[in-house]
C-alpha positions as CSV (number, residue, x, y, z in Angstrom):
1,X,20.2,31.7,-129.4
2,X,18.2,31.5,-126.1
3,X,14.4,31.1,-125.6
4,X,13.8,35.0,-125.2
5,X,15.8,35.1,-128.9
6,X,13.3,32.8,-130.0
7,X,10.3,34.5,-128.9
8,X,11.1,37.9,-130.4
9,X,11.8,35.8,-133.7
10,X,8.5,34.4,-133.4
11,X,6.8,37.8,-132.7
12,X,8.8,39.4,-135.9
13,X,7.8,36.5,-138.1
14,X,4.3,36.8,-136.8
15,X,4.2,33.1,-136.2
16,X,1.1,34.1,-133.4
17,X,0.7,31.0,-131.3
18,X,3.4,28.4,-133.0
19,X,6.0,28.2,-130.6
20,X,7.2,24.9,-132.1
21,X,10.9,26.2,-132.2
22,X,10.4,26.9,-128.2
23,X,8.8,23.7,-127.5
24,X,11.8,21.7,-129.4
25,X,14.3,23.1,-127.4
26,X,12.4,22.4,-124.2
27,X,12.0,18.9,-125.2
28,X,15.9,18.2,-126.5
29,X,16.3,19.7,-122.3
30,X,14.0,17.6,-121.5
31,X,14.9,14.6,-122.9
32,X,18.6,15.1,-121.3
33,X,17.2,15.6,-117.8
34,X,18.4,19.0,-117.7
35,X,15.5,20.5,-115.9
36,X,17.2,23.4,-113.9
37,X,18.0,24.8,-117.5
38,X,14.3,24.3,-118.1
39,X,13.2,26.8,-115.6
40,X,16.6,29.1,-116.7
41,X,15.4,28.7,-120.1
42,X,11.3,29.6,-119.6
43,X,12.6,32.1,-117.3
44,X,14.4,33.6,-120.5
45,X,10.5,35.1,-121.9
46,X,8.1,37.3,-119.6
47,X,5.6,35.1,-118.0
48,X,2.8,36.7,-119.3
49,X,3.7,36.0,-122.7
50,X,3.8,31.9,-122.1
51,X,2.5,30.0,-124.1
52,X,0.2,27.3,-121.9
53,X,1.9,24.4,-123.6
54,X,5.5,26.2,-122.3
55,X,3.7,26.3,-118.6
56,X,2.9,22.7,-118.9
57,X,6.9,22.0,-119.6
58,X,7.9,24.1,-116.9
59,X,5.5,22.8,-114.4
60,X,6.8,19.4,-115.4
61,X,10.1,20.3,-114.8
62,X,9.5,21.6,-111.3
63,X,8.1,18.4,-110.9
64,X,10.8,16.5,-111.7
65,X,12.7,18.4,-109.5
66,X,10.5,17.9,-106.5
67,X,10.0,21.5,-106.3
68,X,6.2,20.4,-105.7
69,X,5.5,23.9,-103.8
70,X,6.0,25.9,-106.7
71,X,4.8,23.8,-109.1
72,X,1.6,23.7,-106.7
73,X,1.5,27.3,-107.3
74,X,2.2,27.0,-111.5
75,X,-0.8,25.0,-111.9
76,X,-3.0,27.0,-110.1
77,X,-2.1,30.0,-112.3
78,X,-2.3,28.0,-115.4
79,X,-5.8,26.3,-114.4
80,X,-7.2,30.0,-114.9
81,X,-5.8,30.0,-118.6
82,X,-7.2,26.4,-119.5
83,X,-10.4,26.2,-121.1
84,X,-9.8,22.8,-123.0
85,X,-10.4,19.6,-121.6
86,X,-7.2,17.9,-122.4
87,X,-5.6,20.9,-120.6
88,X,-7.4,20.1,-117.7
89,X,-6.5,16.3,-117.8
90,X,-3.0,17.8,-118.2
91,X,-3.2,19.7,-115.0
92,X,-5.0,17.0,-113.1
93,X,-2.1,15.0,-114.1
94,X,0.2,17.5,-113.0
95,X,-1.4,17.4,-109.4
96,X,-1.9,13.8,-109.3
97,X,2.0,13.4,-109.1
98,X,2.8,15.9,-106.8
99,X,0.4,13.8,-104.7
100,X,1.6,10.7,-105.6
101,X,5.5,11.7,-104.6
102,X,4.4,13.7,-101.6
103,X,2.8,10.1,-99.6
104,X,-1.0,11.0,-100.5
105,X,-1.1,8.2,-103.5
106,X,-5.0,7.4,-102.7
107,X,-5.1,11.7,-103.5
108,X,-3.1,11.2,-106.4
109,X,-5.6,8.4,-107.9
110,X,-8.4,10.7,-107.3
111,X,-7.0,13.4,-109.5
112,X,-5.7,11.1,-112.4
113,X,-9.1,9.5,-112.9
114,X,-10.2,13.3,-113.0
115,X,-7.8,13.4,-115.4
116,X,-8.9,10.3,-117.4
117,X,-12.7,11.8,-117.1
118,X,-11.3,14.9,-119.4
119,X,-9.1,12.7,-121.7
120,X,-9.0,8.6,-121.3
121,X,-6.4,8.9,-123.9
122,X,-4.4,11.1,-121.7
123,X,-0.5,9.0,-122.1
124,X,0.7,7.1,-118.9
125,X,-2.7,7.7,-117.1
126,X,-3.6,3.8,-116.4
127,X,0.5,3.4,-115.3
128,X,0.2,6.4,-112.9
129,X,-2.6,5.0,-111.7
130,X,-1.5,1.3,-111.1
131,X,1.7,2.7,-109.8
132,X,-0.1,4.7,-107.0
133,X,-2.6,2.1,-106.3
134,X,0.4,-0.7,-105.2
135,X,2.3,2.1,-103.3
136,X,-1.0,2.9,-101.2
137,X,-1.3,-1.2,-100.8
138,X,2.7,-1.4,-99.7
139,X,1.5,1.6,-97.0
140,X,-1.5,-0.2,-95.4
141,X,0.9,-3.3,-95.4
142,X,3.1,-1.3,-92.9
143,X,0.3,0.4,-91.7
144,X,-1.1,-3.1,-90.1
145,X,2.7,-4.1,-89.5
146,X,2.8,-1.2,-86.9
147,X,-0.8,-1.8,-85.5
148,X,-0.6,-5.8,-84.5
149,X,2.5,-5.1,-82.6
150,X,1.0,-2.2,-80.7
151,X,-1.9,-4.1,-80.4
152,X,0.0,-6.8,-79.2
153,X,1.9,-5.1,-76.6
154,X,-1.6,-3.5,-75.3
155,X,-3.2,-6.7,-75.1
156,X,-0.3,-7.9,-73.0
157,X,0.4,-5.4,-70.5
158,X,-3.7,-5.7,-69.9
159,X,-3.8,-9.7,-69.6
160,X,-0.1,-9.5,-67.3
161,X,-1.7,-6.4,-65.2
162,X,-1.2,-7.1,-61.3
163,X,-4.3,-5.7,-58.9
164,X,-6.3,-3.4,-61.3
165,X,-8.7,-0.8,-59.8
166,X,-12.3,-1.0,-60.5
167,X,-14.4,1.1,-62.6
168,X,-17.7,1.9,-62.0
169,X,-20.0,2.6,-64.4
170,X,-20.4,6.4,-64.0
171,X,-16.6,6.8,-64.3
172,X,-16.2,4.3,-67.5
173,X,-17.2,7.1,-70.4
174,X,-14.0,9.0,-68.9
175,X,-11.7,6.0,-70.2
176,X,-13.9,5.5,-72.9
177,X,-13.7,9.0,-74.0
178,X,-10.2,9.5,-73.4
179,X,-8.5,9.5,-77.0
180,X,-10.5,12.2,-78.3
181,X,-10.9,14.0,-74.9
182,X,-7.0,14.4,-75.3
183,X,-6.9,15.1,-78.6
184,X,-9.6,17.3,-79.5
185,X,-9.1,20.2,-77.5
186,X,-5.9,20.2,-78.2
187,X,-5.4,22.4,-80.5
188,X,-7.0,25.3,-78.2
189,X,-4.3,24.3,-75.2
190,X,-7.7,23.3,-73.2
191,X,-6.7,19.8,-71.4
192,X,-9.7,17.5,-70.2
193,X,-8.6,15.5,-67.2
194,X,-9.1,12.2,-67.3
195,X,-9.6,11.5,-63.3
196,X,-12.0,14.6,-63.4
197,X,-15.3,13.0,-64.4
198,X,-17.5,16.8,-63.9
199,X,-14.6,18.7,-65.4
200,X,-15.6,22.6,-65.9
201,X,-13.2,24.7,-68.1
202,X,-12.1,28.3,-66.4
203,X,-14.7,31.0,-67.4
204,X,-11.6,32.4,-69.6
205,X,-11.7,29.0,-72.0
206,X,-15.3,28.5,-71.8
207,X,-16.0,30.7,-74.9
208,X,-12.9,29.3,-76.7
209,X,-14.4,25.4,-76.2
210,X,-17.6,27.1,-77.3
211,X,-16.4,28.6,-80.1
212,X,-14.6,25.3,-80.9
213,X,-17.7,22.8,-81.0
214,X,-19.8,25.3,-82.6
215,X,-17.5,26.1,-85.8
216,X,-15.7,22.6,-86.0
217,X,-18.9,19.8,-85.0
218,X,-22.2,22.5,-85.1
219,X,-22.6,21.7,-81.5
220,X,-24.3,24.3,-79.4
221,X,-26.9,21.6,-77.3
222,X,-27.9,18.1,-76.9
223,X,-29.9,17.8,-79.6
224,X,-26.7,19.3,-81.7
225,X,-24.8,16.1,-80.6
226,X,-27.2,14.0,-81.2
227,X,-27.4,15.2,-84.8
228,X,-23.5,15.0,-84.7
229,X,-23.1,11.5,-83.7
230,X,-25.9,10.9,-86.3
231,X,-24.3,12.3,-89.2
232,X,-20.5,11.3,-88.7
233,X,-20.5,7.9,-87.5
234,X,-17.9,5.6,-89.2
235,X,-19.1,2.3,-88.4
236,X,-22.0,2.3,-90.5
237,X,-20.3,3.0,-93.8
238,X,-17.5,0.2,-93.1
239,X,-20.2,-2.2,-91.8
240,X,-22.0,-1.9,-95.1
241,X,-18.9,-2.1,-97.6
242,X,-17.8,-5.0,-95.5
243,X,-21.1,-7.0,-96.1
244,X,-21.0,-6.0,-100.2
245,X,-17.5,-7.5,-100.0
246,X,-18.5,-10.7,-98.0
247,X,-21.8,-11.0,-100.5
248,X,-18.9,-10.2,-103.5
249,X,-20.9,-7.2,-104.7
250,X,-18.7,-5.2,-107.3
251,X,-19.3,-1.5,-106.4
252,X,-20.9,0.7,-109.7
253,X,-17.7,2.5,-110.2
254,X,-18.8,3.4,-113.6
255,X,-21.6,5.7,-111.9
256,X,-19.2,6.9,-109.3
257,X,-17.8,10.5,-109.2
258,X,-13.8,9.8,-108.8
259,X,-13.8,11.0,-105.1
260,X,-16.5,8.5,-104.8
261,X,-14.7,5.7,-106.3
262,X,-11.6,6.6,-104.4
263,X,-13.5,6.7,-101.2
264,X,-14.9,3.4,-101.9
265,X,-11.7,2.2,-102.9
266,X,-9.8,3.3,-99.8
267,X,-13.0,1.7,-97.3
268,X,-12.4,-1.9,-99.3
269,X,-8.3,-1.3,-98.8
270,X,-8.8,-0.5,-95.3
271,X,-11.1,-3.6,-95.1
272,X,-8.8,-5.9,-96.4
273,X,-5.6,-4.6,-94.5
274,X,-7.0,-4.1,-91.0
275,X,-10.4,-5.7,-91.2
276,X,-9.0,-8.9,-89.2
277,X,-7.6,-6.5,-86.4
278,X,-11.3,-5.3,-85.3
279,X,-13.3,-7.2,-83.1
280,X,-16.5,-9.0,-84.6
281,X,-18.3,-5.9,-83.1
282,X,-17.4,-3.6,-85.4
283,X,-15.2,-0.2,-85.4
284,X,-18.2,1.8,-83.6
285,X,-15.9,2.3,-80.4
286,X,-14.2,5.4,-82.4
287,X,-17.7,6.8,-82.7
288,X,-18.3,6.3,-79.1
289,X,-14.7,8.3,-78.3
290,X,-15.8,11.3,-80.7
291,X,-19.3,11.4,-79.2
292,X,-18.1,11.2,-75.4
293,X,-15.7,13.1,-75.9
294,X,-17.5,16.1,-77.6
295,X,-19.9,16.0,-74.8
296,X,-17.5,16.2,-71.9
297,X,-16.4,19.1,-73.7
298,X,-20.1,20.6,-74.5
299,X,-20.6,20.1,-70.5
300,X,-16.9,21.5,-69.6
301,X,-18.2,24.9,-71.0
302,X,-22.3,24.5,-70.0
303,X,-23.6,23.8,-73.4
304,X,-25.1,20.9,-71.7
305,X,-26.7,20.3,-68.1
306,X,-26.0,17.9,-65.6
307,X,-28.8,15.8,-66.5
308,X,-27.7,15.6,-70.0
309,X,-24.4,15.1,-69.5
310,X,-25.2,11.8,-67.7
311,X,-27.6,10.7,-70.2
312,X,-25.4,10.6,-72.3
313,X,-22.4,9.2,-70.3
314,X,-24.4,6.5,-69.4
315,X,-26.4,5.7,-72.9
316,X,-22.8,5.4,-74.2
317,X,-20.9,3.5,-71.6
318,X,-24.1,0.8,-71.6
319,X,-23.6,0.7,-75.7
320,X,-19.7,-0.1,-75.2
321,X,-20.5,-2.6,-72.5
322,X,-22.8,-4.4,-74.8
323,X,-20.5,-4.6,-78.1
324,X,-17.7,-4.6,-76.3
325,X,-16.3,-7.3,-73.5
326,X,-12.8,-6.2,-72.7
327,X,-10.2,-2.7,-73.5
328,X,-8.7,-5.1,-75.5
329,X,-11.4,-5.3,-78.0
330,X,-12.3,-1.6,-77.3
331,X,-8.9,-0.5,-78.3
332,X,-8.8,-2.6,-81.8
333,X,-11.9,-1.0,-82.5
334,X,-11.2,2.8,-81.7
335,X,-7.8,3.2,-83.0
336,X,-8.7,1.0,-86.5
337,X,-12.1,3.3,-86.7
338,X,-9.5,6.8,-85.8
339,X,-7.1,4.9,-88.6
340,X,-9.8,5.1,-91.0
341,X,-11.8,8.1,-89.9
342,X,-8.0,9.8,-90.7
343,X,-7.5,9.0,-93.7
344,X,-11.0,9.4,-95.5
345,X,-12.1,12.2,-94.0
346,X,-9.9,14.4,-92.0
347,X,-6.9,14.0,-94.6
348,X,-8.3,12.2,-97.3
349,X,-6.6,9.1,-98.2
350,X,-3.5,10.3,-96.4
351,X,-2.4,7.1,-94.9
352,X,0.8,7.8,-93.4
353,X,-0.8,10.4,-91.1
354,X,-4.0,8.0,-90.8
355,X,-0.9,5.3,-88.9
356,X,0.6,8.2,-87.1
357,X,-2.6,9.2,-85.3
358,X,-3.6,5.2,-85.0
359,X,0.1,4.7,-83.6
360,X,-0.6,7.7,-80.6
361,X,-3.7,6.9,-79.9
362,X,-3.2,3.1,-79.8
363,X,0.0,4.4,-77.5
364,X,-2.7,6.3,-75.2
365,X,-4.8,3.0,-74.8
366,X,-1.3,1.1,-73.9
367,X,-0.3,4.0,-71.4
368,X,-3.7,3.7,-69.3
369,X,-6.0,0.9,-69.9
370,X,-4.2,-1.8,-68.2
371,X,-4.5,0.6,-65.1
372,X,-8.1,-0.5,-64.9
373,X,-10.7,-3.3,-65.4
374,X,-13.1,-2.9,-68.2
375,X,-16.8,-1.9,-67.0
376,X,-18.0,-4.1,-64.3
């Protein structure tokens, strides 16, 4: 008898919502790891007869499968059927390991303590999260792996550098901006030279650069970037985590939200992995990239005048020649800061894309820094 025999048993025997007879076969597949008969079997009764305990099975099932896509899609379409909370802890579970098998474990985390917020009973939940929690520490391990040996091979082709050329200080900011000057604009096909120090985009990609730092950063004038740099500074929130962790402050994380707690988590990781790779300054040279690079860009397309422009240039370059005393120190400080910038905000807690950016922009600083002396 297949599933579809079962249901029309069910509906004859007006059984209403008991589908234990469904459920029992589901589980005997289960329990054999036959989980493309699963999806046959389900696939046996209309979908919009379903039970939501059947969806659950099936969505597990695709998950054991590593069909994460569709079972990506399953949850969403079940999420508008749940109204219970241990339904919802089910489907937070659900998501949490299609996260945790897809290289997002600090994601995954997130959503089982979601989970555990609907239903602390919720079976497997502490395991799932344990689990997740040593893969994300095995990541950062490589993580650092790969960033002391780049760092390594920048610091030495900068100390073994023959006859550098001298940079003054009106040219520095182009150096010190270069990481996100290359990166930023990419996505547009817009390339900011690095050897071009008043740069002006073509009148054709003016509005498109426009267009770009008004939608993505809110920046339509100086006092726009100011705000900017302001609000999305890095430094600050790793400078202060770093001093609760050297004063051995325990965080609330009773009172936290679970992306808070996550996001705390994932600063202290960070901190612990790559805090010995930063110079005693601080991470504030990514800040200084973002914010010098933004405005090269906000001049490139006249959102700011020439006076501005070297304002800013200057206000900047002086703040990296203060913290700062060589491109080896710079560099530590900018690629760890983009490392972590990476993978709390832009991908959240992503930390295989978090090394991949650290790895080309750390690559960047090795292809031109030991061209030139730091800022004399």
């Amino acid at each position: 008898m297949g599933l579809g025999d079962l249901f029309n048993k069910k509906k004859q025997s007006a059984q209403g919502s008991n589908d234990d007879e469904i459920i029992s076969v589901i589980d005997e597949l289960f329990s054999n790891a036959e989980y493309e008969k699963i999806i046959q079997k389900t696939e046996e009764i209309p979908s919009d007869k379903w039970s939501n305990e059947l969806w659950f099975r099936r969505i597990d099932a695709l998950n054991r499968l590593s069909r994460f896509k569709e079972a990506k899609k399953e949850i969403s379409l079940l999420s508008k059927r749940c109204s219970e909370p241990k339904e919802d802890a089910r489907l937070f579970n659900s998501m949490g390991y299609i996260l945790d098998h897809t290289d997002c474990e600090l994601k995954a985390v997130e959503c089982f303590y979601k989970a555990q917020g609907f239903d602390p009973d919720l079976e497997g939940l502490k395991d799932a999260i344990d689990s997740s929690m040593e893969r994300a520490d095995q990541n950062l391990s490589e993580a650092k792996n790969t960033l002391e040996k780049l760092f390594s091979e920048i610091s030495d082709l900068i100390g073994n550098a023959g006859e550098q050329n001298k940079i003054n200080e009106d040219s520095a900011f182009s150096y010190i901006s270069m990481i996100q000057a290359s990166f930023i604009p990419y996505g547009i096909g817009i390339e900011i030279p690095l050897d071009k120090l008043f740069f002006k985009c073509d009148d054709a990609d003016k509005p498109k650069m426009k267009s770009l730092l008004k939608e993505q950063y809110g920046i339509t004038d100086i006092g726009s970037l100011q705000k900017w740099f302001g609000d999305n500074r890095v430094a600050p929130e790793i400078d202060s985590i770093k001093s609760a962790i050297e004063r051995k402050l325990e965080p609330p994380f009773e009172k936290m939200s679970p992306s808070e707690r996550v996001h705390v988590k994932a600063t202290m990781m960070v901190i612990q992995h790559l805090g010995d790779l930063v110079p005693e300054a601080g991470a504030g040279a990514w800040d200084y990239c973002n914010v010098l690079a933004l405005a090269r860009m906000a001049f490139a397309c006249d959102l700011l005048s020439n006076t501005e422009f070297m304002q800013t240039a200057l206000f900047f370059t002086d703040e990296c020649k203060n913290k700062f005393s060589s491109w080896d120190e710079f560099t530590r400080s900018a690629v760890v800061g983009g490392f972590y910038n990476i993978m709390c905000f832009d991908t959240q807690y992503d930390i295989k894309a978090a090394t991949l950016f650290a790895n080309a922009a750390g690559s960047l600083c090795k292809k031109n820094y030991p061209k030139v002396t730091w800022i004399v």
